[in-house]
C-alpha positions as a Python dict, from the first residue, in 0.01 Angstrom:
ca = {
    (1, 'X'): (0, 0, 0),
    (2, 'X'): (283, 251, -81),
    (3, 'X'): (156, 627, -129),
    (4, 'X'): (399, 868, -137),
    (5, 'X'): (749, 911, -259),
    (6, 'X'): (963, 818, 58),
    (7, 'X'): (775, 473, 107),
    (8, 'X'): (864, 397, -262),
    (9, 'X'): (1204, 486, -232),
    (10, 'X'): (1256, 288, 109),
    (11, 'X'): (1039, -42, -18),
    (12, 'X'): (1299, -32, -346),
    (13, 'X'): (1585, 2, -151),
    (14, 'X'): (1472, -238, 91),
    (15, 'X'): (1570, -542, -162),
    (16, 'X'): (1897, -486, -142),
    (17, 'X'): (1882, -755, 168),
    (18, 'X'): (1837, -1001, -95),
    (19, 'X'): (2143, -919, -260),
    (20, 'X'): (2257, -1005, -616),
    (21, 'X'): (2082, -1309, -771),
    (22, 'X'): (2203, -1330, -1165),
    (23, 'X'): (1938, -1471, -1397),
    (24, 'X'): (1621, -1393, -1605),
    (25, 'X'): (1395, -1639, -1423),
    (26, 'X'): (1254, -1346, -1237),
    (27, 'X'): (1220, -1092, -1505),
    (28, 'X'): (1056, -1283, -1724),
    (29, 'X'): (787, -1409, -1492),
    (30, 'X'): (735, -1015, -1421),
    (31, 'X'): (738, -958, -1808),
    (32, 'X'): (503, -1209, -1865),
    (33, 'X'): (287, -1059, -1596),
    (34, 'X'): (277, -748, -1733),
    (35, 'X'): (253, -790, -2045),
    (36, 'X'): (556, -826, -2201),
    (37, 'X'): (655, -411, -2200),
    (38, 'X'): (1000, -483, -2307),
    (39, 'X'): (914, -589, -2653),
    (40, 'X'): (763, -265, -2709),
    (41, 'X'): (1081, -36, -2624),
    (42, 'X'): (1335, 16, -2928),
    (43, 'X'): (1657, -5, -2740),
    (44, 'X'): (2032, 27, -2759),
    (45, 'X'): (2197, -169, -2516),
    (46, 'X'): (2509, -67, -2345),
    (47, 'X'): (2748, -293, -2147),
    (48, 'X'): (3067, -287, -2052),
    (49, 'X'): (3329, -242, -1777),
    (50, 'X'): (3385, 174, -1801),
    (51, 'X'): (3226, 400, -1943),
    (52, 'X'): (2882, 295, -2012),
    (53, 'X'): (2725, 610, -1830),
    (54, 'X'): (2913, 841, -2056),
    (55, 'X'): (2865, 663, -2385),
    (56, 'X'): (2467, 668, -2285),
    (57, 'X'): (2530, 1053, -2222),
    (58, 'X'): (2712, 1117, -2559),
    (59, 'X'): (2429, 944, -2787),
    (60, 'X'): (2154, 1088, -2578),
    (61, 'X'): (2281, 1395, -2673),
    (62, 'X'): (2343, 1335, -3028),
    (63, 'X'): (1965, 1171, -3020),
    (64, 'X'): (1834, 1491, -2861),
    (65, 'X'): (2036, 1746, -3090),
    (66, 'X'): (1836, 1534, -3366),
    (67, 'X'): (1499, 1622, -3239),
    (68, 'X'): (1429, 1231, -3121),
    (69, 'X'): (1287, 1188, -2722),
    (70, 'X'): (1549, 916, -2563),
    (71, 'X'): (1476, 719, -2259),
    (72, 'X'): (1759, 647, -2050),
    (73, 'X'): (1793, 362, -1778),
    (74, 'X'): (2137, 394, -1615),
    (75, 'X'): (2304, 332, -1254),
    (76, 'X'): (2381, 449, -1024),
    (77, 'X'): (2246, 745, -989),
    (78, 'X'): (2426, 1051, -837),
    (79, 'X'): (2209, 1300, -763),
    (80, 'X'): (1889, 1154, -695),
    (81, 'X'): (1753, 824, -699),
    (82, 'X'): (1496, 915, -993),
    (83, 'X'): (1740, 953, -1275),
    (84, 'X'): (1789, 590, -1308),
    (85, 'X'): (1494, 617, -1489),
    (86, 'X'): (1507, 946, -1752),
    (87, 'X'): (1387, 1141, -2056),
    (88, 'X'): (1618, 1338, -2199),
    (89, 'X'): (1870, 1408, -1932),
    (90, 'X'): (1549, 1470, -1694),
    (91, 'X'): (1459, 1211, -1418),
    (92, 'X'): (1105, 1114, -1408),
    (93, 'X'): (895, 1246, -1142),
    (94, 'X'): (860, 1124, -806),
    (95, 'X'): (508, 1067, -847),
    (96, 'X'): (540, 882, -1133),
    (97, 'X'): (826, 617, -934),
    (98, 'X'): (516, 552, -662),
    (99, 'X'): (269, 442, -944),
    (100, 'X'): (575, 251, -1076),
    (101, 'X'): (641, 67, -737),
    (102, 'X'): (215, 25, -701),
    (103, 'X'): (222, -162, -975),
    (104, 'X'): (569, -385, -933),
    (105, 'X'): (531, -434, -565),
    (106, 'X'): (260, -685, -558),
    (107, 'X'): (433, -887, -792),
    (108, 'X'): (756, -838, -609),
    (109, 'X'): (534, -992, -306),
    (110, 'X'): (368, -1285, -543),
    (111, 'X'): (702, -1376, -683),
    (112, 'X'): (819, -1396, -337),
    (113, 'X'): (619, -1733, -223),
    (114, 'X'): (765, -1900, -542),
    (115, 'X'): (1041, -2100, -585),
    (116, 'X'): (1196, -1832, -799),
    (117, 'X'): (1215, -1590, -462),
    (118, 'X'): (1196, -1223, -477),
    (119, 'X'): (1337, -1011, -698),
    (120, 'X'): (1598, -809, -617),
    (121, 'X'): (1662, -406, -589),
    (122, 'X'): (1826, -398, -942),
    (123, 'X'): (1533, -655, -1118),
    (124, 'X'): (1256, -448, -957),
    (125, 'X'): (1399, -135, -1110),
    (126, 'X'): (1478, -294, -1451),
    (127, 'X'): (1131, -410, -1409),
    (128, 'X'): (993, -78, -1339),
    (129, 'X'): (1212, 117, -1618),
    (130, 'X'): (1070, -172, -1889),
    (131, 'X'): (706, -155, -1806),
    (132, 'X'): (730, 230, -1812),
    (133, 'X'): (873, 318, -2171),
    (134, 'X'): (674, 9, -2300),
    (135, 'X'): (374, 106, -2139),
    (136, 'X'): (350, 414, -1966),
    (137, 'X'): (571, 650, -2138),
    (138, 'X'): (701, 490, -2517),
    (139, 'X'): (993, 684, -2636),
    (140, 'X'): (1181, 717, -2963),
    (141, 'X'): (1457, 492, -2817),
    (142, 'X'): (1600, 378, -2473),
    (143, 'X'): (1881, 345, -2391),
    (144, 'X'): (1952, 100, -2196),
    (145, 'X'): (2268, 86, -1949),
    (146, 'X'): (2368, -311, -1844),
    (147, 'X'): (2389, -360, -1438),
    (148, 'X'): (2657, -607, -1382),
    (149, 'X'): (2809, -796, -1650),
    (150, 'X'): (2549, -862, -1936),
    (151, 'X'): (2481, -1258, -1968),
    (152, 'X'): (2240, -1271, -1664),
    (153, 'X'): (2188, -915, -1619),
    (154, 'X'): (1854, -819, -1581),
    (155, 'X'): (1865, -600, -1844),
    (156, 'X'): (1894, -892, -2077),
    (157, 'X'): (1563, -938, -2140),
    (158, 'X'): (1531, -673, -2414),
    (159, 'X'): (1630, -756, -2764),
    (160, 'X'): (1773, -437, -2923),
    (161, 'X'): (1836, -231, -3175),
    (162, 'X'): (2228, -239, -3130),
    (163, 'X'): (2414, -384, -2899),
    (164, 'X'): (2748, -189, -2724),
    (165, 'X'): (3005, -365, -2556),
    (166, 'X'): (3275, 21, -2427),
    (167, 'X'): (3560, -202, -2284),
    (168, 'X'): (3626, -463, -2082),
    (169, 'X'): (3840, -482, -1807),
    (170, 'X'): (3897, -617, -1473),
    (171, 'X'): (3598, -545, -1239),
    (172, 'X'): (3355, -753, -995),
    (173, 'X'): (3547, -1031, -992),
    (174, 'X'): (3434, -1238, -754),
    (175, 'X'): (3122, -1275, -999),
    (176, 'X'): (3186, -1267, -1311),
    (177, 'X'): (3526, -1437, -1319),
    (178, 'X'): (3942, -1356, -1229),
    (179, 'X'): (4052, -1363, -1597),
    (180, 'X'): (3940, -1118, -1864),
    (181, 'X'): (3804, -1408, -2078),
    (182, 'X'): (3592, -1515, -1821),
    (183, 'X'): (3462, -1152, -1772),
    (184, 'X'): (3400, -1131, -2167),
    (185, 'X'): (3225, -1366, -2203),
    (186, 'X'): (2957, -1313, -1928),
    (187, 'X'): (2979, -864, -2111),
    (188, 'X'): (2970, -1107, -2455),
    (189, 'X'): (2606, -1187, -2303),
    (190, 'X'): (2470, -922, -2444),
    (191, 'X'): (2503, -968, -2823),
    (192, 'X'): (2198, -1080, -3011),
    (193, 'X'): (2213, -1289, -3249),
    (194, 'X'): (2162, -1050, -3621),
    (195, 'X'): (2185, -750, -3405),
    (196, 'X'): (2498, -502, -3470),
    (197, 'X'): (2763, -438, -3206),
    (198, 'X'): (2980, -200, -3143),
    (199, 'X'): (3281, -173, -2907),
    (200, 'X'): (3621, -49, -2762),
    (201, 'X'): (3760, -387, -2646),
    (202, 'X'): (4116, -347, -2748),
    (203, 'X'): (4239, -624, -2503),
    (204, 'X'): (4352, -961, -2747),
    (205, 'X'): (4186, -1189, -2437),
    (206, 'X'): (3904, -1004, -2441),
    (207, 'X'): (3825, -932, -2817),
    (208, 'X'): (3866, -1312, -2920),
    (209, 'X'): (3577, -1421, -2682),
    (210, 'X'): (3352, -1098, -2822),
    (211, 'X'): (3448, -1177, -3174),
    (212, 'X'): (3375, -1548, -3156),
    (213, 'X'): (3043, -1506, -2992),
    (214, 'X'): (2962, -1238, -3259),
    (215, 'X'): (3057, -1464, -3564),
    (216, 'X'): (2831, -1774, -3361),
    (217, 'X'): (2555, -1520, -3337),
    (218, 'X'): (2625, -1334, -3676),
    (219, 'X'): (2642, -999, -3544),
    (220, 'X'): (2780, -771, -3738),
    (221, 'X'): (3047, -587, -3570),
    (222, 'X'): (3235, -266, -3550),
    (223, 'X'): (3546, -221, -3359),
    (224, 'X'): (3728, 94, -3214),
    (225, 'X'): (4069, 139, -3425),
    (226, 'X'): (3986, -109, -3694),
    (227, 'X'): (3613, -26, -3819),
    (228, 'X'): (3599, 310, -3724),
    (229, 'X'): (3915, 515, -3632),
    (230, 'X'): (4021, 830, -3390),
    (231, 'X'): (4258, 1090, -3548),
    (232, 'X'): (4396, 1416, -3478),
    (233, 'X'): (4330, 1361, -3093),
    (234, 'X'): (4450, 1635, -2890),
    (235, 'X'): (4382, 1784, -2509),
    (236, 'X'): (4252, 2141, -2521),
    (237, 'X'): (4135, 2374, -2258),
    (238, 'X'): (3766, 2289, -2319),
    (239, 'X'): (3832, 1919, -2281),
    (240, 'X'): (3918, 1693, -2621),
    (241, 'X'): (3952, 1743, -2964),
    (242, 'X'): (3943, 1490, -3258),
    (243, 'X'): (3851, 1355, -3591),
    (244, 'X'): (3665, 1031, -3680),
    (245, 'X'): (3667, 838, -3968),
    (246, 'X'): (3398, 569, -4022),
    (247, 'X'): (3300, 351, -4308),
    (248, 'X'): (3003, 543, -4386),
    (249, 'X'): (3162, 939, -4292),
    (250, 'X'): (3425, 1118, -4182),
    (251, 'X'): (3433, 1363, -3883),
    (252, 'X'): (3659, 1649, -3814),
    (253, 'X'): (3722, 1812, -3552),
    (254, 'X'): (3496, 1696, -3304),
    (255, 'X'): (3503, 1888, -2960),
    (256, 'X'): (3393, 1650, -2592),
    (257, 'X'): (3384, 1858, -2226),
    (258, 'X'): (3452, 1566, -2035),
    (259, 'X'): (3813, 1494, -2061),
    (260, 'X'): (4045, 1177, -2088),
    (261, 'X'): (4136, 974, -2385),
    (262, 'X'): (3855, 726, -2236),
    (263, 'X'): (3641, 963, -2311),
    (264, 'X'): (3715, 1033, -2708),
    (265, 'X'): (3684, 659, -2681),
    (266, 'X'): (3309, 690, -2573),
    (267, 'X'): (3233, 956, -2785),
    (268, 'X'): (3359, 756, -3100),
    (269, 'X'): (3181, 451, -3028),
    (270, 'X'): (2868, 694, -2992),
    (271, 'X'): (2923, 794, -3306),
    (272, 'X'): (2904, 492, -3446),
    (273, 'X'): (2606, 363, -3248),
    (274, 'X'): (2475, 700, -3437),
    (275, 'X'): (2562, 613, -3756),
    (276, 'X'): (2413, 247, -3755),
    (277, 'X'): (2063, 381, -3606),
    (278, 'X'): (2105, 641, -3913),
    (279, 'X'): (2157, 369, -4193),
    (280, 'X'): (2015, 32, -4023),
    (281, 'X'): (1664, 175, -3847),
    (282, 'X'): (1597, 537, -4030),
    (283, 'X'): (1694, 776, -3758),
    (284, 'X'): (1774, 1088, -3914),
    (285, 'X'): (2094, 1188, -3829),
    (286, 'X'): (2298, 1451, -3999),
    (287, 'X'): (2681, 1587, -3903),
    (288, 'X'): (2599, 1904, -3720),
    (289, 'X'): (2334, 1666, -3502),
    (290, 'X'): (2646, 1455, -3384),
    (291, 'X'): (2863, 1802, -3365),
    (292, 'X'): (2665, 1973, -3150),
    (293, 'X'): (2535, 1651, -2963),
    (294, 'X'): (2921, 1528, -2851),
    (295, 'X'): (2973, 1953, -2774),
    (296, 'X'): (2720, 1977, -2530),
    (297, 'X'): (2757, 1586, -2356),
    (298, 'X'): (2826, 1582, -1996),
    (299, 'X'): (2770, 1305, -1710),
    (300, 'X'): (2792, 1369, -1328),
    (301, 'X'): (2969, 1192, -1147),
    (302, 'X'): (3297, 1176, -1445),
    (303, 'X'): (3540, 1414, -1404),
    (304, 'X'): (3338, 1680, -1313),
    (305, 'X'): (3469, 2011, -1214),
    (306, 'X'): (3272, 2091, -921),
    (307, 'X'): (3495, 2460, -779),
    (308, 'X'): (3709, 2602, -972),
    (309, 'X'): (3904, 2861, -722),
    (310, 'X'): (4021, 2624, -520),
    (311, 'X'): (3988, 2360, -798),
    (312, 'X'): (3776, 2072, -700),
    (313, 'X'): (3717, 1745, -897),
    (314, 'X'): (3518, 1475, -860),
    (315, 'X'): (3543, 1149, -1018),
    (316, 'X'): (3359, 754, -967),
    (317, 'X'): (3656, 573, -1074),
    (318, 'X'): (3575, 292, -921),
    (319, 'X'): (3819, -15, -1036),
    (320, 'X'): (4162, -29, -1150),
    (321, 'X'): (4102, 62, -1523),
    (322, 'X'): (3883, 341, -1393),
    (323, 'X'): (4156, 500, -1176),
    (324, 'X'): (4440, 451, -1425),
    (325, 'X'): (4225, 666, -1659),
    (326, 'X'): (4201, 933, -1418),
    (327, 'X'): (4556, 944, -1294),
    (328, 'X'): (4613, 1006, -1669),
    (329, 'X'): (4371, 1285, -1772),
    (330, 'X'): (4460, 1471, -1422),
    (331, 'X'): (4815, 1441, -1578),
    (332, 'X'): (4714, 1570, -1910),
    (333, 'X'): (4507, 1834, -1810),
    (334, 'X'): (4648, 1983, -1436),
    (335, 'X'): (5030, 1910, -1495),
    (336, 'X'): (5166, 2175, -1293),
    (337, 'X'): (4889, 2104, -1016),
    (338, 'X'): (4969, 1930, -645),
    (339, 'X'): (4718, 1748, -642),
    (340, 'X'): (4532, 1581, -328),
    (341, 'X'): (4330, 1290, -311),
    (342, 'X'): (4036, 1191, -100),
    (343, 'X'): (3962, 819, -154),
    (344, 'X'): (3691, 558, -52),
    (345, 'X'): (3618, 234, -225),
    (346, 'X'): (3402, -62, -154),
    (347, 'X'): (3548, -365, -16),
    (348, 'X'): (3507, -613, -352),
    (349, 'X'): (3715, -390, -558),
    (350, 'X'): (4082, -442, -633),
    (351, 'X'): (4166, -191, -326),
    (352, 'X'): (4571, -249, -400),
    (353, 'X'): (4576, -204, -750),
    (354, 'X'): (4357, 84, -756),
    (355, 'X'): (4529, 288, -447),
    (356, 'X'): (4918, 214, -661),
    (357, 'X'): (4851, 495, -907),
    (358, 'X'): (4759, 733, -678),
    (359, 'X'): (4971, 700, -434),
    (360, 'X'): (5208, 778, -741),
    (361, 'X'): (5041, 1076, -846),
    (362, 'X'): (4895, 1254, -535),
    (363, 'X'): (5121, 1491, -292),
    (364, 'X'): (4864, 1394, -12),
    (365, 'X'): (4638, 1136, -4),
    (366, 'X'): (4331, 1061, 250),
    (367, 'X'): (4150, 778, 312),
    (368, 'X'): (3762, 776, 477),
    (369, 'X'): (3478, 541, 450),
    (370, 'X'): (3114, 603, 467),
    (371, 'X'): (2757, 446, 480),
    (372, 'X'): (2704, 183, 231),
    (373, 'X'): (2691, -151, 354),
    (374, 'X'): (2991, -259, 117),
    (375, 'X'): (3205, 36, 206),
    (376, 'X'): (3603, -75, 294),
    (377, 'X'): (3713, 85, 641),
    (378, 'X'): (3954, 383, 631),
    (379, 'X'): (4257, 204, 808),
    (380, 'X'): (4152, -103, 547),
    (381, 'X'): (4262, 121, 291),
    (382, 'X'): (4508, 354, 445),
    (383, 'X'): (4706, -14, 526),
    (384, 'X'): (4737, -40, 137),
    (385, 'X'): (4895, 254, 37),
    (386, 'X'): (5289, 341, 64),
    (387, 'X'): (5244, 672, 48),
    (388, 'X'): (5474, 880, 271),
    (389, 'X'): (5195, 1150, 348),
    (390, 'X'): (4864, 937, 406),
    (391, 'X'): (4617, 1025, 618),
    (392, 'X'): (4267, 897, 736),
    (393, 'X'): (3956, 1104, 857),
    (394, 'X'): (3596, 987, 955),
    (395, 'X'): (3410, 1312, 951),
    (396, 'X'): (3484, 1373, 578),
    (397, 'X'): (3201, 1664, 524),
    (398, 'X'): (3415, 1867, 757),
    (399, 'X'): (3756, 1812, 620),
    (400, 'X'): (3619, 1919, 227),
    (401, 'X'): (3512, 2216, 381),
    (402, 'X'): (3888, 2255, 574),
    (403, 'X'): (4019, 2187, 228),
    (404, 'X'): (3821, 2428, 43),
    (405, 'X'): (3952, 2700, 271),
    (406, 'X'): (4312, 2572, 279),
    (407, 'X'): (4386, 2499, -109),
    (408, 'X'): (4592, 2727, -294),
    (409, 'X'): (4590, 2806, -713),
    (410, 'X'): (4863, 2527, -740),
    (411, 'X'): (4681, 2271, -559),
    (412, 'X'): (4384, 2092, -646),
    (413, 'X'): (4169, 1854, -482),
    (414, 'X'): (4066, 1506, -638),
    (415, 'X'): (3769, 1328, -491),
    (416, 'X'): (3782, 975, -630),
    (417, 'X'): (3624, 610, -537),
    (418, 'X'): (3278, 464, -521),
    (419, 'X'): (3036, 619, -745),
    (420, 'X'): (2812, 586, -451),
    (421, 'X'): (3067, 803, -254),
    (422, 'X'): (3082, 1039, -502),
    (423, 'X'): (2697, 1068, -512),
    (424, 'X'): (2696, 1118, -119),
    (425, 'X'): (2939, 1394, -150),
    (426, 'X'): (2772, 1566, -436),
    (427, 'X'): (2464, 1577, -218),
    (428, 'X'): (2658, 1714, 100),
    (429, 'X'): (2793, 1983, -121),
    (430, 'X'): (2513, 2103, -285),
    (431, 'X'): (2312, 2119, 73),
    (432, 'X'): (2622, 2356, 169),
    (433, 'X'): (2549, 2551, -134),
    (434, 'X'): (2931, 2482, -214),
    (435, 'X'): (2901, 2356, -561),
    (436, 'X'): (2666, 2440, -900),
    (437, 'X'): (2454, 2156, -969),
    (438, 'X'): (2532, 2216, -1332),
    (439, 'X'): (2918, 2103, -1339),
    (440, 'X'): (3007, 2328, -1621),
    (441, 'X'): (2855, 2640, -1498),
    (442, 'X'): (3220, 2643, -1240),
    (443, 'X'): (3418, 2540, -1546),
    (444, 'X'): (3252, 2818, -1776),
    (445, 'X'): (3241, 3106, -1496),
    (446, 'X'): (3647, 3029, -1438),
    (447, 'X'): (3712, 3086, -1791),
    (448, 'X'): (3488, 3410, -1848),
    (449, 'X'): (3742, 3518, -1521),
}
């Protein structure tokens, strides 16, 4: 029997030797098990290839600024493993994830002598996160972040309120397909048939395989720069500025603090999630709640501003669409900084294509490893790059530290890769006291200076 927090932890993490096995099978023998929790949860669904984390952040807040209580399921995590599972920004308690696992584990053991097998890491969390805000803890809304891909997802056993599809580009290929059709139409998994969509898919490969299975499934759907359009876009200090125009309202001046034209992006297809929870389902939702709610938005882990004398930034772009985002809001925002990079990636990503742009914009760039069992070695990745000043280093907790004493106003240094890198460095740097757990309290305190 698992009692306390650490056993939980270790027994969850502990499926990751069974690896990824797509399919509902296995969730819905645990659903039927329990109960069925996940037809109890109202739920907006959010897949995707970027950006799902920070769309999820961006309606939570809007949600929250309009007095609702939002459940939030998203991966992974960055700080601590409990805010996979959260209510309103705040990660549920550690002694609530032990009566989680009490209850999933033994059927996590039953399941195990079928011919279904075991679930995995990811289907015992999804398992956990349904059963607790449909039976433990019912919220407003949940939102709902998709694992990998959408069509056999685990996730996929909800039926939603709205469905979001941010983007799709080329990720995880080796599952879900080498072409982006392929890839849309396991992200095209998602939609329900009646239930709205709304996405960013600009791509014409993409879109026509999310448009046809939207028309077969009658979804209604609204699309990024046809349905509901950006204007007036501009960079400020604070982050992003920009109007919004949809077919129910118009928006000016909006105001995001993470920046990146990704990231208006996200914010305007949170609006629009918004707007059709406001006029399909009831939720009142007025201007100033969507105002204040993009305003005060932020997501760890994206761009974040950890130091800002010597200017540190780290950021989980962690595929090729990812990085070329970043190498493009660094530009925007720091163009008059030399900026050095400190990369590590895992070994199913497009290593070459993601490494290109920054060999292009860094003056310096280092390449390290660390312990995940995925994680591509340091020479794997220093072999890639054509940089002319490249570098590698092992003991990377030292050589931030180096870096931190060695950077000068001009410089800045850009911590990039694995989400699950940047989660291991946030946690080193907050144990050194080097960093505020609160991103924006550096970016605030350097402007009050």
């Amino acid at each position: 029997m698992v009692r306390t927090y650490e056993e939980a932890v270790a027994w969850i993490h502990g499926r990751l030797r069974l690896g990824m096995k797509p399919g509902l099978k296995r969730m819905e023998w645990m659903m039927e098990q329990l109960g069925h929790p996940e037809r109890r949860v109202r739920a907006v669904h959010i897949g995707g290839t970027n950006g799902k984390g920070s769309t999820v952040a961006y309606l939570r807040s809007i949600l929250q600024a309009a007095g609702y209580s939002v459940g939030t399921f998203t991966s992974p995590y960055v700080e601590q493993f409990n805010e996979r599972i959260s209510i309103n920004g705040q990660p549920i308690r550690d002694e609530e994830i032990v009566e989680l696992v009490q209850t999933i584990k033994p059927l996590a053991d039953e399941l195990e002598q079928t011919e279904l097998g075991g679930p995995t890491e990811f289907e015992v969390i999804t398992a956990m996160m349904l059963y607790y805000f449909g039976k433990q803890n019912i919220q407003d809304i949940v939102l709902i972040e998709v694992g990998l891909g959408g069509r056999l997802d685990s996730t996929n056993i909800i039926y939603p309120l709205l469905s979001v599809i941010t983007n799709v580009s080329y990720d995880h290929m080796n599952i879900l397909g080498d072409t982006l059709d392929q890839i849309a139409a396991e992200k095209a998994g998602i939609i329900k048939s009646g239930i709205p969509l709304v996405t960013a898919v600009n791509e014409p490969e993409a879109w026509e395989v999310i448009a046809k299975t939207a028309a077969e499934r009658k979804a209604k759907t609204y699309r990024l720069g046809v349905d509901f359009t950006v204007t007036d876009w501009k960079t400020i200090a604070e982050g992003e500025q920009f109007s919004l125009a949809t077919p129910f309202a118009e928006y000016r001046d909006l105001r995001i603090q993470m920046p990146g034209a990704h990231q208006v992006e996200n914010a305007a297809v949170a609006v629009m999630a918004a707007e059709l929870l406001r006029l399909g389902y009831s939720f009142l939702i007025e201007p100033e709640h969507i105002a204040d709610g993009l305003a005060t938005a932020a997501w760890p882990g994206r761009f974040e501003r950890v130091s800002g004398k010597p200017l540190i930034i780290l950021d989980g772009a962690h595929n090729e669409a990812g990085i070329r985002a970043l190498v493009e809001t660094v530009r925007a925002h720091y163009p008059d900084k030399r900026v050095h990079v400190l990369f590590a990636a895992l070994t199913d990503k497009p290593l070459e294509r993601m490494i290109r742009p920054l060999d292009e914009l860094a003056e310096t760039i280092t390449f390290t490893t660390f312990d995940f069992p995925r994680a591509a070695a340091a020479e794997q990745l220093y072999a890639l790059s054509s940089h002319r000043h490249k570098a590698t280093v092992h003991r990377w907790k030292k050589w931030i530290g180096e870096q931190k004493t060695r950077l000068s106003a001009q410089e800045m240094l850009l911590i990039t890769g694995s989400l699950y890198f940047i989660s291991e460095v946030k946690k080193s740097l907050c144990k050194k006291n080097l960093l505020s757990t609160t991103s924006m309290k550096w970016y605030n305190e350097d402007k009050e200076k």
